[in-house]
KEVODO-943269 format. One record per residue (C-alpha): residue number from 1; residue in one letter; x, y negated, z. Coordinates in nm, 2 decimals. Example, Ala and Ser with C-alpha at 12.3 -4.5 7.8 and 13.67 -1.06 7.14 Angstrom:
# residues 2
- pos_code_px_py_pz
- 1_a_1.23_0.45_0.78
- 2_s_1.37_0.11_0.71
END
This chain:
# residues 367
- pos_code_px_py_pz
- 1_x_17.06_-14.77_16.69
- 2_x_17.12_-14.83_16.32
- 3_x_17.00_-14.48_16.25
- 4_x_16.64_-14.52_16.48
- 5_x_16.61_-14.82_16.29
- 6_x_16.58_-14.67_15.96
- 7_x_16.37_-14.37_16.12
- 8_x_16.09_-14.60_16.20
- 9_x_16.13_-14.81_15.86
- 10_x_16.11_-14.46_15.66
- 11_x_15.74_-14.38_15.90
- 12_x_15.61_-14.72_15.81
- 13_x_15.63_-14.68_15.47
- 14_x_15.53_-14.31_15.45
- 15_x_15.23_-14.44_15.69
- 16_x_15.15_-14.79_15.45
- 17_x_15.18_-14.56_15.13
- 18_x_14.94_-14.31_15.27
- 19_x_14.71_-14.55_15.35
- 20_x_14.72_-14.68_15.03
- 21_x_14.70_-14.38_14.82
- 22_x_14.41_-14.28_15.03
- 23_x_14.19_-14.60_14.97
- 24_x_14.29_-14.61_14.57
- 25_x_14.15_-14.19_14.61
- 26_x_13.84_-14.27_14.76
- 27_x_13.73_-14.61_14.52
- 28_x_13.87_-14.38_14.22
- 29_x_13.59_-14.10_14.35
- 30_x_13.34_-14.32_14.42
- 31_x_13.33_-14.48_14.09
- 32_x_13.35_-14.14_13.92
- 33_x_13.03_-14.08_14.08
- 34_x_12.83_-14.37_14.04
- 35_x_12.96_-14.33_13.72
- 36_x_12.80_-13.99_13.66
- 37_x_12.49_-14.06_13.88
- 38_x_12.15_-14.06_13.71
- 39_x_11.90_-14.27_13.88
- 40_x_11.61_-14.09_13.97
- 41_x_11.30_-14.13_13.74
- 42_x_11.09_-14.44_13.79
- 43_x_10.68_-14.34_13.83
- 44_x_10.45_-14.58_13.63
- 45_x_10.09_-14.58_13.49
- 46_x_10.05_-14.62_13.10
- 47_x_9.81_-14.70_12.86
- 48_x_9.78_-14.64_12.48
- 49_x_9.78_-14.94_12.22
- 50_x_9.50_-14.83_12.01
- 51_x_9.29_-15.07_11.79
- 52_x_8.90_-15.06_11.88
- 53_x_8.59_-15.26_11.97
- 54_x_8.69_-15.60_12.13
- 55_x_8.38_-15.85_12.27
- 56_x_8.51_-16.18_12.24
- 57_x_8.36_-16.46_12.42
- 58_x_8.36_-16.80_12.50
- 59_x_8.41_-16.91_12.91
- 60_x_8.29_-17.19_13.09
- 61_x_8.17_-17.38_13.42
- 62_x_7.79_-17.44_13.44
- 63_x_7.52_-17.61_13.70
- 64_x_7.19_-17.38_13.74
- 65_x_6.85_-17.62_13.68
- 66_x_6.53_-17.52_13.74
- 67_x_6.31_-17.39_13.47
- 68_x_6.05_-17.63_13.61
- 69_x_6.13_-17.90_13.87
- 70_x_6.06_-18.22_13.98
- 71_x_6.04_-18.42_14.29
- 72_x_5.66_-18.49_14.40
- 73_x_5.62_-18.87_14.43
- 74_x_5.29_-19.05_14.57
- 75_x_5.07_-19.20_14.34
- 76_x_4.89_-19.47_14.53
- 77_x_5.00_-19.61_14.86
- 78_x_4.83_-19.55_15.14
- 79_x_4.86_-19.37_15.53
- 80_x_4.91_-19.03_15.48
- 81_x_4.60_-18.83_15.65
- 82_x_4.71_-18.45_15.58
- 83_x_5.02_-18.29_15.50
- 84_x_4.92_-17.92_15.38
- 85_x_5.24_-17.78_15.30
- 86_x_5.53_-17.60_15.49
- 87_x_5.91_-17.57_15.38
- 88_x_5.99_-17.30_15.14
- 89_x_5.61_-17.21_15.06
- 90_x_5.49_-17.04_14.74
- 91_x_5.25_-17.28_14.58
- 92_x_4.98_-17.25_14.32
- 93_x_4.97_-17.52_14.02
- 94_x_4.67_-17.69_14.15
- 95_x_4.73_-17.64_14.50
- 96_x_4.63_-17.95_14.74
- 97_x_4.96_-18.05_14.85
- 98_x_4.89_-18.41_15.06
- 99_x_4.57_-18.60_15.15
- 100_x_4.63_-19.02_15.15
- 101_x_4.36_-19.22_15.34
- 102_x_4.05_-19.24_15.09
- 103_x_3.79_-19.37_15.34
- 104_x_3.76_-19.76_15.16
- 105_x_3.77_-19.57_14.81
- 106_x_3.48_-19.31_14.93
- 107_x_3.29_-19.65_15.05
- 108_x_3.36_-19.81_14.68
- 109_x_3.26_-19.50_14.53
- 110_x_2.93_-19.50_14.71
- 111_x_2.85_-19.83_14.64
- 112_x_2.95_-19.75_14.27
- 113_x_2.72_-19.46_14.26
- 114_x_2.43_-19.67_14.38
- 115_x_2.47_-19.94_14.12
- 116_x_2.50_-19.67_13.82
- 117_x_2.16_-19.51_13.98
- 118_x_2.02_-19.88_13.91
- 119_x_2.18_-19.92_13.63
- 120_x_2.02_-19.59_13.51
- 121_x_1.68_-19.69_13.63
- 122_x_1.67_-20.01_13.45
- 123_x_1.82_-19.87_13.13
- 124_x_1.48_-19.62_13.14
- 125_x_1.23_-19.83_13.19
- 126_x_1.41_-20.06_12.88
- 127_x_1.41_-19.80_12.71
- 128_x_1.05_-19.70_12.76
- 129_x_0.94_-20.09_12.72
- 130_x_1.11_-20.09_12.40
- 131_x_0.92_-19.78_12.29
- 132_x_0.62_-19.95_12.34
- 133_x_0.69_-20.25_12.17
- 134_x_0.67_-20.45_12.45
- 135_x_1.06_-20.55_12.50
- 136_x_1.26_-20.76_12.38
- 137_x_1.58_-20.55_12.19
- 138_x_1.87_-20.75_12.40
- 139_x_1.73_-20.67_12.71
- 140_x_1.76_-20.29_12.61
- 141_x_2.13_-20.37_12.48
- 142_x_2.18_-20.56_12.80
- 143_x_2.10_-20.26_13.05
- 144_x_2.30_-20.00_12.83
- 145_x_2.59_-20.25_12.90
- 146_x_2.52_-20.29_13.23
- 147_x_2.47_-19.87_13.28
- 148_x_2.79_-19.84_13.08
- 149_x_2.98_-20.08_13.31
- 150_x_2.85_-19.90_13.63
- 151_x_2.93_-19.53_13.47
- 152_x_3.33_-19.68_13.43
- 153_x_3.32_-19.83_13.73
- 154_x_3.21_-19.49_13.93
- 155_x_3.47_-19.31_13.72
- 156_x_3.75_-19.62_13.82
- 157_x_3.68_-19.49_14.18
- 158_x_3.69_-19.12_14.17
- 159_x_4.01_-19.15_13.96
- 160_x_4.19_-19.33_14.26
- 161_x_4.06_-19.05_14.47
- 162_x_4.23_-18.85_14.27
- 163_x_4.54_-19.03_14.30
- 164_x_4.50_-18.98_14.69
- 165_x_4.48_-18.61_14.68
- 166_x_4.77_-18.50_14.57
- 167_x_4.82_-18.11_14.41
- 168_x_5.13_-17.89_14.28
- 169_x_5.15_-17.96_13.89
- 170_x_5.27_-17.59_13.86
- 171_x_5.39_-17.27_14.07
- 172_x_5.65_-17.28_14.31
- 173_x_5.86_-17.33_14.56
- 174_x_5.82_-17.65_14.80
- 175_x_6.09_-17.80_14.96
- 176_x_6.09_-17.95_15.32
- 177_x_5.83_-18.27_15.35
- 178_x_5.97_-18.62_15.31
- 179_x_5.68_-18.77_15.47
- 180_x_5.47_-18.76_15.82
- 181_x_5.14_-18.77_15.93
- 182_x_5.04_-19.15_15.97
- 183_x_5.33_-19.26_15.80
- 184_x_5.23_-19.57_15.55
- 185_x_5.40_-19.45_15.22
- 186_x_5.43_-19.66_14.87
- 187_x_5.37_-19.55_14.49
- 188_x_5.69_-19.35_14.36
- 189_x_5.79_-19.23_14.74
- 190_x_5.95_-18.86_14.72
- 191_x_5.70_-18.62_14.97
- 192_x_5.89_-18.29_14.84
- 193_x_6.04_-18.10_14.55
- 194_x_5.87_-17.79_14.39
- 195_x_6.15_-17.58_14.21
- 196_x_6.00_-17.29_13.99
- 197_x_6.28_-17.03_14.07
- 198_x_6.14_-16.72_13.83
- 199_x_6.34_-16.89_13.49
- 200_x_6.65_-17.10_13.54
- 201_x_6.84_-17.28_13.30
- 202_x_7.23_-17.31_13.31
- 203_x_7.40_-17.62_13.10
- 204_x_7.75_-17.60_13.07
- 205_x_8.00_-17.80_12.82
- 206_x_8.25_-17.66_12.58
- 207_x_8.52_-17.83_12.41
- 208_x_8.46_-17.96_12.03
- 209_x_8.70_-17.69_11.91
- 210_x_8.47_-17.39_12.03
- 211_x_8.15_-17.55_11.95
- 212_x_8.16_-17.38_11.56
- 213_x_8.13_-17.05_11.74
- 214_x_7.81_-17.11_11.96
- 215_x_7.46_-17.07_11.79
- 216_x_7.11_-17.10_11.97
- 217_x_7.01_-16.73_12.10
- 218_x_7.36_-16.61_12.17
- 219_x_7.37_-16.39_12.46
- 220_x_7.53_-16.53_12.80
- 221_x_7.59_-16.38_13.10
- 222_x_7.63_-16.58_13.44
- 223_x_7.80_-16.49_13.75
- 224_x_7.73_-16.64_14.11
- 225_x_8.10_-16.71_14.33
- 226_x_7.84_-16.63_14.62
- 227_x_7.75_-16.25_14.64
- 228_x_7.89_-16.13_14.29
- 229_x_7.57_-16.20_14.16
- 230_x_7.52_-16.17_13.78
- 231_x_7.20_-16.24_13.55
- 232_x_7.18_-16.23_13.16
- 233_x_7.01_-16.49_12.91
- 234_x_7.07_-16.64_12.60
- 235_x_7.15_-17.00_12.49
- 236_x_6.81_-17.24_12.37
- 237_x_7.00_-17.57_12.32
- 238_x_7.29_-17.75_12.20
- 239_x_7.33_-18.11_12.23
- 240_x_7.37_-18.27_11.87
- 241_x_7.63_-18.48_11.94
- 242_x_7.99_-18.47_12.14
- 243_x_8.02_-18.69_12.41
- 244_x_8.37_-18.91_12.31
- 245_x_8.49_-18.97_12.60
- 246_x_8.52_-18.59_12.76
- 247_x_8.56_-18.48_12.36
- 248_x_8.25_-18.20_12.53
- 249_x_7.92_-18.06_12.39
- 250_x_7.64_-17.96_12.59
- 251_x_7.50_-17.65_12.59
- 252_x_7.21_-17.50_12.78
- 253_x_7.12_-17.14_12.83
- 254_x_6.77_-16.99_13.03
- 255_x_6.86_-16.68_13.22
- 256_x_6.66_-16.48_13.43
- 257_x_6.62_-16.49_13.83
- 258_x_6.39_-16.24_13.93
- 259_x_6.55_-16.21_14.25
- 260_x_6.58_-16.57_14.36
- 261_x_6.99_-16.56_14.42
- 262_x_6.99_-16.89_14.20
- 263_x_6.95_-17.23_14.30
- 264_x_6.93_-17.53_14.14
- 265_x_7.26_-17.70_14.18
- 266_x_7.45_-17.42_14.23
- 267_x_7.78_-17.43_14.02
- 268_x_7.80_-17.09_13.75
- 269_x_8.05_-16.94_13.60
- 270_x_7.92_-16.86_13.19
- 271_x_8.05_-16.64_12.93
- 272_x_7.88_-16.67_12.54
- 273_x_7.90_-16.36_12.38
- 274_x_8.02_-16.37_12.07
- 275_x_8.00_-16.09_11.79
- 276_x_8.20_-15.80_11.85
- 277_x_8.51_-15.70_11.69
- 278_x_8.71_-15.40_11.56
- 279_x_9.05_-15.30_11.51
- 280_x_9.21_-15.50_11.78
- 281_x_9.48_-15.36_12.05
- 282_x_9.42_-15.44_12.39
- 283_x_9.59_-15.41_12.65
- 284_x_9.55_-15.44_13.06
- 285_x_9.68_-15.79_13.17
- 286_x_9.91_-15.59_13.45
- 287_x_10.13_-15.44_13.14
- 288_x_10.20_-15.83_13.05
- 289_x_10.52_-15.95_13.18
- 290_x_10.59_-16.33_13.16
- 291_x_10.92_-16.50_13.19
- 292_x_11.12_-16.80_13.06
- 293_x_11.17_-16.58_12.72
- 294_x_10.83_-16.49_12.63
- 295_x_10.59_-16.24_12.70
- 296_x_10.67_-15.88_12.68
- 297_x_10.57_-15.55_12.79
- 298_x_10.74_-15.18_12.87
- 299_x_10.74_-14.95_12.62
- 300_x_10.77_-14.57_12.67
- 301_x_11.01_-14.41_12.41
- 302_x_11.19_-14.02_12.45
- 303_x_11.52_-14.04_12.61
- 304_x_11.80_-13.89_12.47
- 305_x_11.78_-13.55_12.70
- 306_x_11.50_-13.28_12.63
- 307_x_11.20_-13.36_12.81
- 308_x_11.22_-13.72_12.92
- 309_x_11.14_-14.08_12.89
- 310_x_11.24_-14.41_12.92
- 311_x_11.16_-14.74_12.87
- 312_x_11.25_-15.02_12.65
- 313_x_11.17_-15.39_12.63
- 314_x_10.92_-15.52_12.35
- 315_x_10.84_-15.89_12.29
- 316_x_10.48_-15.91_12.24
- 317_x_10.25_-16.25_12.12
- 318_x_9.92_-16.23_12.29
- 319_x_9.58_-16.37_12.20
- 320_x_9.27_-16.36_12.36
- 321_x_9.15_-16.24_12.74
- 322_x_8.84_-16.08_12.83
- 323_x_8.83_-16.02_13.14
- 324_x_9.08_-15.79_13.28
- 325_x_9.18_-15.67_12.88
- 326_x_9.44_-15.93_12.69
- 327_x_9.45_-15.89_12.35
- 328_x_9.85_-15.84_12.13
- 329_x_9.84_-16.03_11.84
- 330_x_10.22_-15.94_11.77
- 331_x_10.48_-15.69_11.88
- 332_x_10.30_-15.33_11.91
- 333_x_10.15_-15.08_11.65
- 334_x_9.91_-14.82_11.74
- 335_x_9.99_-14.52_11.94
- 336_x_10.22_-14.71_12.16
- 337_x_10.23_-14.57_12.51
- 338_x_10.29_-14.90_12.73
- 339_x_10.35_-14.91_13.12
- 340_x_10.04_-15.09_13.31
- 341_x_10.21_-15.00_13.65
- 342_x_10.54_-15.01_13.83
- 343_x_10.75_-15.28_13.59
- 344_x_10.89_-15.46_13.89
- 345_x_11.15_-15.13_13.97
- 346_x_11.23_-15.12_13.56
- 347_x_11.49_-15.24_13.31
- 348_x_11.54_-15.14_12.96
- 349_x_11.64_-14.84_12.93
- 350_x_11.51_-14.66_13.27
- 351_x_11.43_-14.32_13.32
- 352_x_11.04_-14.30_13.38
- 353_x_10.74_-14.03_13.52
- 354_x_10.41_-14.10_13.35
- 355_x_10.15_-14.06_13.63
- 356_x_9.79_-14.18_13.51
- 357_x_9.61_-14.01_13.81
- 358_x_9.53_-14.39_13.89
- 359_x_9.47_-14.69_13.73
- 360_x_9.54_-15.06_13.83
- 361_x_9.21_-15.16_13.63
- 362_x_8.85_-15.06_13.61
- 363_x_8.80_-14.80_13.34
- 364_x_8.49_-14.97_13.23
- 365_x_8.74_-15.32_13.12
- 366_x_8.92_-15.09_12.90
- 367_x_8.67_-14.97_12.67
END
């Protein structure tokens, strides 16, 4: 009994000790070949830091205004007889736009006409009396008063008329009527707006610290949010004075609209070209890497066996963006090949492929 006891305690351990020595066997081979394992190359996009032309600029948030454009108010009260306009019409400048009942006026205006005919008749025959030695000179003074009066009075009248017949003050576009036929309307009452659409303006505000750069007839160039439209102009104004409580300047630009895409109203995003640059490295904002640490950037350096690369860590200070380009103040010099692509499978130190069959950005944002 003694002896089978002893049998099985001499198994167990030969058993327990095997299993042992096989797990410390296998987690010493394992770490031998993590150990010894390369990770297989990483494949980024690059792009050389290399000084050259940089178009600076200054951004902002404009509202588009019309060229030319008011809202059309009524002159003199009245019932409105004719409405001879439709929404969204091209009008003339001189165009008869709305007719207000003139019949009383047209009544005055004969009965004026008639008095000046009078008044003309008895200024001749004053005149011819006078001539003839006949007439006393105050009666002669006394029907050139009363012609003079009758010739004001006439022109009183037809410049009510006027008043009554309304017409476009330039070429347009007319909005949708304010008004209907027969409706009773009052001096200053809104009938329409007439928007010339062929110029547009832009005003926009930039902060006191960026006014210095701005100058009347700098280039701008505005984008639409609605159809990725763009137009070009340049900037005619800037408001002499900065408005203290927004610490902003105003600044107004014209830009062209040939094609009618712009509306007044519509909000603009406007960028102020400023003189260009040379000698500054640029970089694609996807090579920019932010964290709690700073901003910093992959750089591709040889690695120690023949023919490959990796990639180490640089600390960069940035300046200025421009669209999709940022510009590196700090951290690079030229020639420096820097990863544009692929950071989020990197550390320092990782083995890379350079593969710049495609690009994350536009070519035309790099030069």
């Amino acid at each position: 009994m003694v002896k089978r006891l002893v049998i099985a305690v001499i198994l167990l351990a030969l058993i327990v000790g095997g299993i042992v020595g096989f797990n410390r066997f296998r987690d010493a081979k394992i770490a031998e070949f993590f150990s010894t394992m390369q990770p297989k190359p990483v494949t980024v996009s690059t792009s050389l830091a290399e000084p050259g032309p940089w178009m600076p600029g200054v951004e902002a948030i404009g509202t588009a205004v019309a060229a030319q454009g008011v809202d059309l108010s009524v002159e003199s009260g009245g019932t409105v007889r004719e409405i001879l306009f439709t929404a969204n019409a091209e009008i003339e400048k001189g165009q008869k736009l709305l007719q207000i009942s003139e019949r009383e006026e047209r009544a005055d205006l004969a009965a004026a006409q008639a008095a000046l005919e009078l008044a003309e008749s008895e200024l001749a025959r004053a005149r011819t009396l006078q001539e003839r030695g006949v007439s006393a000179v105050n009666i002669l003074d006394t029907a050139k008063a009363q012609a003079d009066s009758a010739r004001a009075q006439v022109a009183k009248i037809q410049a009510v008329l006027q008043q009554k017949e309304l017409v476009a003050p330039f070429s347009g576009v007319i909005g949708i009527p304010q008004v209907d036929v027969g409706e009773y309307v009052t001096v200053g009452q809104v009938y329409a707006t007439l928007q010339d659409l062929d110029a547009m303006r832009v005003d926009f505000a930039l902060p006191e610290q960026q006014i210095s750069v701005v100058k009347p007839g700098l280039p701008v160039t505005v984008s639409s949010e609605i159809g990725s439209y763009n137009a070009k102009g340049r900037i005619i104004g800037i408001e002499p004075k900065v408005d203290p409580n927004s610490r902003l300047v105003t600044v107004r630009a014209e830009v062209g609209n040939e094609t009618g895409k712009i509306y007044p109203g519509q909000f603009l995003r406007v960028r102020v070209e400023l003189p260009p640059e040379e000698g500054v490295i640029a970089l694609p904002q996807t090579a920019l890497m932010t964290s709690l640490y700073g901003d910093s950037v992959y750089v591709v350096r040889p690695a120690e066996e023949e023919g490959q690369k990796k990639v180490e860590q640089v600390f960069v200070t940035i300046g200025r963006r421009n669209g999709e380009m940022i510009e590196i103040v700090k951290g690079l010099k030229a020639g420096d090949e820097v990863v544009n692509a692929g950071q989020n499978r990197l550390s320092g130190g990782s083995l890379v492929t350079v593969d710049n069959t495609l690009q994350p950005f536009s070519q035309s944002a790099a030069q």
